[in-house]
Phi, psi and omega in degrees: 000101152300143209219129187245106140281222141267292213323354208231338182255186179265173202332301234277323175300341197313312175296322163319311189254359160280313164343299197276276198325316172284342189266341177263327205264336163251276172223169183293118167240167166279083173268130161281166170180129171312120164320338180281302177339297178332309181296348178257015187284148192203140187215144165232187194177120166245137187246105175203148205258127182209107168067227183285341181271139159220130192270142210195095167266134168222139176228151210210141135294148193358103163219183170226160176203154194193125175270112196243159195331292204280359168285313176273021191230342152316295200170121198243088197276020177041054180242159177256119199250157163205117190270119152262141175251154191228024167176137180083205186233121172261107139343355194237166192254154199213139142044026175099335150247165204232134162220135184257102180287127160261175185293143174081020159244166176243176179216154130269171158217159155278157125336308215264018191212149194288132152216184192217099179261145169224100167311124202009073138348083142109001168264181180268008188160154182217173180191141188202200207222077175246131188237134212228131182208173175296147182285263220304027168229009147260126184280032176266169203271143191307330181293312191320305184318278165004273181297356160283305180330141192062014188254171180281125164244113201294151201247336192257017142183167220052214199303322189323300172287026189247299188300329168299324186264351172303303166326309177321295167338273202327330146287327145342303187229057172259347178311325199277336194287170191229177185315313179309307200269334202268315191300324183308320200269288177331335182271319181319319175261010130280347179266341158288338176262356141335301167271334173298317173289343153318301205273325174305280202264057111069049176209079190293316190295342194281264227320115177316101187005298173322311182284340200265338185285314187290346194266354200269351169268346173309287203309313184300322173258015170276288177308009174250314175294345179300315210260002176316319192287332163295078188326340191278359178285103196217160163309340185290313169322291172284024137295274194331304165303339189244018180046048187228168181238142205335326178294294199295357174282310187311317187256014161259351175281330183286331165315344202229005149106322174224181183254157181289329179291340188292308205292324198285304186331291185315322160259007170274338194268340152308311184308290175330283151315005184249331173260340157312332189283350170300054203338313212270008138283356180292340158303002206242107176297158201303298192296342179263017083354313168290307201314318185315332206231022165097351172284091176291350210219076141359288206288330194288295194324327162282358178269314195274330189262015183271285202276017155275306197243023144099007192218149209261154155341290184306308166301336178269330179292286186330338183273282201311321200260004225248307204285305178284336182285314161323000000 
């Protein structure tokens, strides 16, 4: 992920040079900011990319930023952004509505029509999620859209929460993908937000197969990432739970390239490795490390972590903590 700060220029430039930064990272906008402010203003920006998304985790103190008429008549990249927020308070307006973002809600906007988002109104900072992709990759009919822009999409249950915490994940462990993983991830989260906008103008039938496939492997890797730590965690489970039955789970993982049992095996030994390495976990024996992450069988898990990482437990902790404790 590439990253722009503040944190490197001086006070007085800061605002200054974020400006010329929000006008090259998304569509050309205008940022504000109250003059009282401007001296404490401070911004970061992390940048990474999956396909046509492009992704933009920000934390910001007070600004506004409002893409306006001659901006857009400047330069129109026909695109659609959706801000989730994810600390503080996010703002914004569209085509005559307002949503006043809690953690875990969306917003869409268009490109091609004046808005105004403004970031944490009266806190000391917000941080949020914005992702920017071509209008032509949600397949839903354009009035419909419209009429969403600038609306609130609640975040804390259905489909909603489903696409927020996907987001979540997906910034979480974006350090970890590799190409493969970024195109892959890319269509999944367009075809999840694809249903989460569906399901708002309530045209479930609209939706391209495709998108109901993607959004239902989307939803399937989310309850595995919850549920890693439950060794009782088998395909029959997670079928059961998403109502479909184990052949057709079996074949949406091999369409996607793997088995369900390889992707769970793979991301409990991530997990793993992420906490041997962990300076602040070294009282914690190996085997209650696994067991945390669905391995019941100590000999299988050292068996499994041999043949990921070429190293026994005992030997990759001992390399990664040998180094911090020094």
């Amino acid at each position: 992920m590439d990253v722009i700060s503040t944190a490197e220029v001086p006070a007085k430039e800061r605002f200054a040079f974020w400006r010329e930064v929000s006008a090259e990272a998304w569509v050309p906008l205008e940022v504000r900011c109250e003059p009282h402010l401007e001296g404490g203003f401070g911004a970061r920006a992390g940048f990474a990319g999956l396909g046509p998304v492009r992704m933009t985790l920000l934390t910001t103190t007070p600004i506004s930023v409002h893409r306006t008429p001659s901006l857009i008549r400047r330069s129109d990249p026909e695109a659609f952004l959706v801000t989730c927020a994810l600390r503080g308070s996010v703002t914004g307006e569209q085509d005559g509505r307002r949503a006043d973002l809690r953690t875990g809600d969306l917003v869409l906007r268009d490109s091609s029509r004046p808005y105004t988002t403004r970031f944490a109104p009266g806190d000391s900072a917000a941080r949020s999620l914005v992702l920017r992709f071509p209008r032509s990759s949600l397949p839903l009919p354009e009035r419909g859209l419209r009429d969403l822009t600038g609306g609130r999409v609640r975040g804390d249950h259905g489909v909603g929460a489903l696409a927020s915490q996907f987001l979540l994940r997906l910034v979480r462990h974006m350090e970890e993908l590799g190409p493969a993983d970024t195109a892959r991830l890319s269509t999944l989260t367009l075809d999840l937000l694809t249903a989460v906008f569906a399901h708002e103008l309530d045209v479930h039938g609209a939706l391209p197969p495709q998108s109901r496939r993607g959004a239902l492997l989307a939803q399937i890797y989310a309850f595995v990432e919850d549920n890693l730590g439950d060794s009782q965690l088998t395909p029959g489970a997670i079928a059961a739970a998403h109502h479909i039955s184990p052949r057709y789970l079996h074949r949406l993982f091999q369409d996607e390239g793997r088995t369900v049992g390889g992707w769970i095996r793979g991301r409990r030994l991530d997990r793993c490795r992420r906490d041997l390495a962990d300076p602040w976990l070294a009282a914690h024996s190996i085997s209650a490390i696994a067991a945390r992450w669905g391995f019941s069988s100590p000999a299988h898990f050292s068996q499994a972590f041999r043949a990921a990482y070429d190293l026994s437990p005992a030997q990759f902790r001992r390399r990664h903590t040998t180094g911090h404790a020094r």
